[in-house]
C-alpha angles and dihedrals in degrees: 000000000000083000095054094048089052082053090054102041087053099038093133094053095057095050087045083056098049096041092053099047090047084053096052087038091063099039083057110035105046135060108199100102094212093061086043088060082045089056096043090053087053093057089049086053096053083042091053087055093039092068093028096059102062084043097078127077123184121230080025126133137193116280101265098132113231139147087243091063125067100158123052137174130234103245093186088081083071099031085062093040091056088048086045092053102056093048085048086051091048091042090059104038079056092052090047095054090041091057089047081058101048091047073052099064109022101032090238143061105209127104099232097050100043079047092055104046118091115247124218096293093058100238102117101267114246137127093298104063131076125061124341095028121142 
């Protein structure tokens, strides 16, 4: 059972792994932008445990320096994840306003229908139209 105990020594990899593709999977695959953001939060989240991880060691102290004391751990990992944090929690709170504007304007607030609906040219919004379309 050499490969189980690999699994189990790096547990928090894996989730780390999984956390991060079903993220992306969501940011890509769906096209409510609500459950984008949501996705998005989720890949924050993977990233967050990504740099944590490595963070903690075990036997480690803080960095008060005493005699007592041979192993210590970095505290600036979670000194950055906690900065990370609050601009993941403003990101979001953006993305979220700007999604209550956009159901504003268009009625909806998935892709597939704002793409669909003709701007005020007429010509069926989209990527395509605007200034410099052929």
């Amino acid at each position: 059972m050499p490969a189980l105990d690999v699994v189990i020594a790096h547990f928090n990899h894996w989730i780390t792994v999984v956390l991060m593709v079903a993220g992306l999977y969501v940011v890509v695959a769906r096209g409510n932008m609500v459950k984008k953001l949501v996705g998005l939060g989720v890949f924050q989240t993977s990233v967050y445990l990504l740099y944590i991880s490595p963070g903690k060691i075990f036997g480690g102290t803080a960095p008060i320096i005493d005699p007592r004391f041979t192993v210590y751990s970095n505290p600036l990992p979670h000194v950055l994840i906690l900065t990370a944090i609050v601009v993941g929690v403003a990101t979001l709170a953006l993305g979220l306003a700007l999604v209550v504007r956009i159901n504003e304007a268009y009625g909806s607030i998935e892709e597939d229908e704002i793409f669909g609906k003709p701007d005020e040219d007429g010509d069926g919004g989209g990527e395509s139209s605007g200034v410099g379309s052929r």
